[in-house]
C-alpha positions as CSV (number, residue, x, y, z in Angstrom):
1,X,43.7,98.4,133.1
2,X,46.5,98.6,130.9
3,X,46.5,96.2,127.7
4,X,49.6,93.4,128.5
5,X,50.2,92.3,125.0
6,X,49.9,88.5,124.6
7,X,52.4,87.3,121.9
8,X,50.2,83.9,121.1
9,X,47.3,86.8,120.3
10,X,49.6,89.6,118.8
11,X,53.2,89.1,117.9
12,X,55.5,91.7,118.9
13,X,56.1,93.1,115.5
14,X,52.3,94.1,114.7
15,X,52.6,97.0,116.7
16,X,55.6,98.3,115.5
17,X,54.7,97.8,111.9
18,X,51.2,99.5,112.2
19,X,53.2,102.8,113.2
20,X,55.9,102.8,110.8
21,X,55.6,105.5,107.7
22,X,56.5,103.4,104.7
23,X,57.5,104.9,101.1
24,X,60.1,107.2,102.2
25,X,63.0,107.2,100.3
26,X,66.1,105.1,101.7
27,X,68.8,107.5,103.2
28,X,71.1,104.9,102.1
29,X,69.7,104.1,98.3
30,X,68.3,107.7,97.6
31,X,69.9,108.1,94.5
32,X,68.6,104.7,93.2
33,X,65.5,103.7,90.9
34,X,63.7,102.0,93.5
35,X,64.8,104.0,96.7
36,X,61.1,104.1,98.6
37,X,60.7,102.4,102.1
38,X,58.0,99.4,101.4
39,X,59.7,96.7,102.6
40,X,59.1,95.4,106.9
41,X,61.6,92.5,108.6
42,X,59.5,90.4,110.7
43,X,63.1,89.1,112.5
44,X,64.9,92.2,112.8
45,X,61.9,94.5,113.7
46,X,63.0,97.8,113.4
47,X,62.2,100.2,110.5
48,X,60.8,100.0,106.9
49,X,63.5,99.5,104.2
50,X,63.9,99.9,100.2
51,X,64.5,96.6,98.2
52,X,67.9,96.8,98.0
53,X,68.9,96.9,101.4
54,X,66.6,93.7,101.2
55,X,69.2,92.5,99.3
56,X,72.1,93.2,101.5
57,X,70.7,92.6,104.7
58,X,67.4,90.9,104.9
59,X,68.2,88.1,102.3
60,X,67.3,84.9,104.4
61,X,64.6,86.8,106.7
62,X,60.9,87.1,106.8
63,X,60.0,90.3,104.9
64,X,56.6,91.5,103.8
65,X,56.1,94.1,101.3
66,X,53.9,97.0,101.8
67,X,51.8,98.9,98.8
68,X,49.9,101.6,98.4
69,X,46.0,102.5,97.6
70,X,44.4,105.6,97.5
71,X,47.3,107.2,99.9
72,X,46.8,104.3,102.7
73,X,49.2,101.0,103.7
74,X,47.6,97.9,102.1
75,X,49.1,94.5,101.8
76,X,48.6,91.6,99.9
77,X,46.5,88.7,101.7
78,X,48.8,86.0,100.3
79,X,51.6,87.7,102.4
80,X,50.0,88.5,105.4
81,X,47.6,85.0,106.1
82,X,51.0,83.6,106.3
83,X,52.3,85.0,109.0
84,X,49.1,86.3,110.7
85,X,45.3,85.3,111.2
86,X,43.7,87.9,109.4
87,X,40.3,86.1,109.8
88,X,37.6,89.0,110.5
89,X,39.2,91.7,108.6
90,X,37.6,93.3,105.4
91,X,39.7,92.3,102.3
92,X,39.3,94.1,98.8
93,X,40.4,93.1,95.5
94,X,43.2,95.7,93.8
95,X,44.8,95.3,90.8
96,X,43.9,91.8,90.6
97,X,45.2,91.2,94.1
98,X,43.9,90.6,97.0
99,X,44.3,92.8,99.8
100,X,43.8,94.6,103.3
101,X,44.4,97.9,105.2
102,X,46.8,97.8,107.8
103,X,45.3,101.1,109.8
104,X,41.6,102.7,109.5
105,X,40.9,105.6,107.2
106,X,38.9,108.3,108.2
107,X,35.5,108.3,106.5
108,X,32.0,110.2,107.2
109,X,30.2,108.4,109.7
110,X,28.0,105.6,108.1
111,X,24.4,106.2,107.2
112,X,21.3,104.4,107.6
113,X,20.9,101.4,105.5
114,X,24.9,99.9,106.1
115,X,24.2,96.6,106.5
116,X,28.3,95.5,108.1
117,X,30.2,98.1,110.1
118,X,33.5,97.8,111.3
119,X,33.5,97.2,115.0
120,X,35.8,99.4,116.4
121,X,35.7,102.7,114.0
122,X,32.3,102.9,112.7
123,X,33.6,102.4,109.0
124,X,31.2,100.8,106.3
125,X,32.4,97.0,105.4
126,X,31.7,95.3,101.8
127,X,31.1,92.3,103.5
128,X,30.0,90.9,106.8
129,X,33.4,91.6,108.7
130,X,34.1,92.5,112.3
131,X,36.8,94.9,111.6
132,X,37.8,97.2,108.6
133,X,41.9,96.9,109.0
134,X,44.6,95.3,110.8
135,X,45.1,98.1,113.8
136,X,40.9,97.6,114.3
137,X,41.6,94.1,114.8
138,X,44.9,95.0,117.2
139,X,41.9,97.4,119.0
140,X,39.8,94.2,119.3
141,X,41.6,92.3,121.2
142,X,42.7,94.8,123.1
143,X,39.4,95.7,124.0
144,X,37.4,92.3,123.9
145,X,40.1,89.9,123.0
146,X,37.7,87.7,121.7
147,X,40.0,88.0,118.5
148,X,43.3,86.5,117.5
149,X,46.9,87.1,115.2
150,X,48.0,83.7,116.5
151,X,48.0,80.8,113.9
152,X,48.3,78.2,116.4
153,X,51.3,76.0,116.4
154,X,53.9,78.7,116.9
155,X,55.6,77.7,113.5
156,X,54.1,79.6,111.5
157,X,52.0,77.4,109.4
158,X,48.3,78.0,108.8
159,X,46.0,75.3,110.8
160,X,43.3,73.7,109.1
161,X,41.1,75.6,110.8
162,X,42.2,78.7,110.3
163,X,42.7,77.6,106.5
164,X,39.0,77.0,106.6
165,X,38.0,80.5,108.2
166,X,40.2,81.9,105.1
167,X,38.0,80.2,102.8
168,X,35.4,81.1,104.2
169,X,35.7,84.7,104.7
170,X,37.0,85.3,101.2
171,X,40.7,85.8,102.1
172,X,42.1,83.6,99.6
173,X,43.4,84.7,96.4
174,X,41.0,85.4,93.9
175,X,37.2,85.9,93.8
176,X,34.6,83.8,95.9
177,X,33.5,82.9,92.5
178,X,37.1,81.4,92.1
179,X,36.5,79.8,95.5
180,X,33.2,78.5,95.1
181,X,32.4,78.5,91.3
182,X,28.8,77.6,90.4
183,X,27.7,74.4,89.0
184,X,27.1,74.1,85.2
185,X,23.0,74.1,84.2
186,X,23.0,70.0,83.9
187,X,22.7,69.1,80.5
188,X,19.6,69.4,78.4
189,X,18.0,65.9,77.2
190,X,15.5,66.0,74.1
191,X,12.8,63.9,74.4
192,X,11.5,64.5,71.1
193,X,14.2,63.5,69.1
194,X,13.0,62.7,65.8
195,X,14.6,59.5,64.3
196,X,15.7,59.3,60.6
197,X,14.0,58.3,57.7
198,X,14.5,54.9,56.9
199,X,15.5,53.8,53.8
200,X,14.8,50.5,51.6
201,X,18.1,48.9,50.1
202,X,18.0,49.3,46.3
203,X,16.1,46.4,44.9
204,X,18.7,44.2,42.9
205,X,18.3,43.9,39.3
């Protein structure tokens, strides 16, 4: 039975954005500094684009920037969760940023002792995740779709709850030592404390 995409589960950009090739260079920039393709419109859609035709014709539109790591299409978290509900997908700290894969990697199949697996391609997880990228996730749902993109609300905004998945999966920004620091040792009291020497006033003469 064929997949009938549901745009409260997937939005109808997801698709097209997972099978764009970014970091070409612009045919109409080419001879600029920052020429390469990074750049996706969420309202218009279409192709990747550099960051000036950003400038000229994406000014006031919803555009996400895509980067780079180890040869695959990663993007930052604080982007994405905006837009999306990344809840379930493996996240990974980069350059002090944190962020995801938007399509699986291909990797050796994953030996004994992997405690998290990615449920769709096999691929070792950091951290108990159901999926390793965003296109696993899209395969989820289109499998079990026991799994969502839809923030609820159709504004936009993140829900509470899926604020509180965030946090609790580790999708914020930062570390989850950032998120959930540890208490400080509670403050040692001593007992023994010895008390000064007394002293006699001076006997007046």
């Amino acid at each position: 039975m064929a997949f009938e995409q549901d745009t409260t589960l997937v939005p109808l950009w997801l698709e097209q954005l997972l099978n764009i090739n970014f970091f070409g260079v612009c045919r109409v920039h080419a001879d600029a500094a920052r020429s390469e393709c990074n750049m996706y419109c969420l309202d218009c859609n279409v192709d990747a684009f550099c960051f000036y035709c950003r400038s000229s014709r994406h000014k006031d539109h919803q555009v996400i920037q895509i980067r780079r790591s180890s040869y695959h299409d990663v993007v930052r978290v604080a982007e994405i969760q905006k837009v999306l509900d990344i809840s379930g997908v493996q996240t990974y700290v980069i350059n002090s940023a944190r962020v995801l894969f938007l399509n699986v990697r291909p990797q050796p199949k994953s030996g004994k002792g992997v405690a998290y697996i990615c449920e769709i391609c096999g691929r070792s997880l950091l951290d108990p995740f159901r999926f390793c990228s965003l296109g696993c996730k899209l395969e989820g749902i289109k499998k079990n779709g026991d799994a969502s993109f839809g923030l609820g609300g159709g504004n936009g905004a993140l829900t509470m709850d899926t604020t509180r998945r965030l946090a609790q999966e580790g999708l914020c920004e930062g570390s989850t030592q950032d998120m959930y620091p540890v208490a400080p040792p509670p403050p040692t009291s001593n007992t023994r404390r010895r008390k000064g020497i007394p002293h006699r006033a001076p006997f007046a003469s």
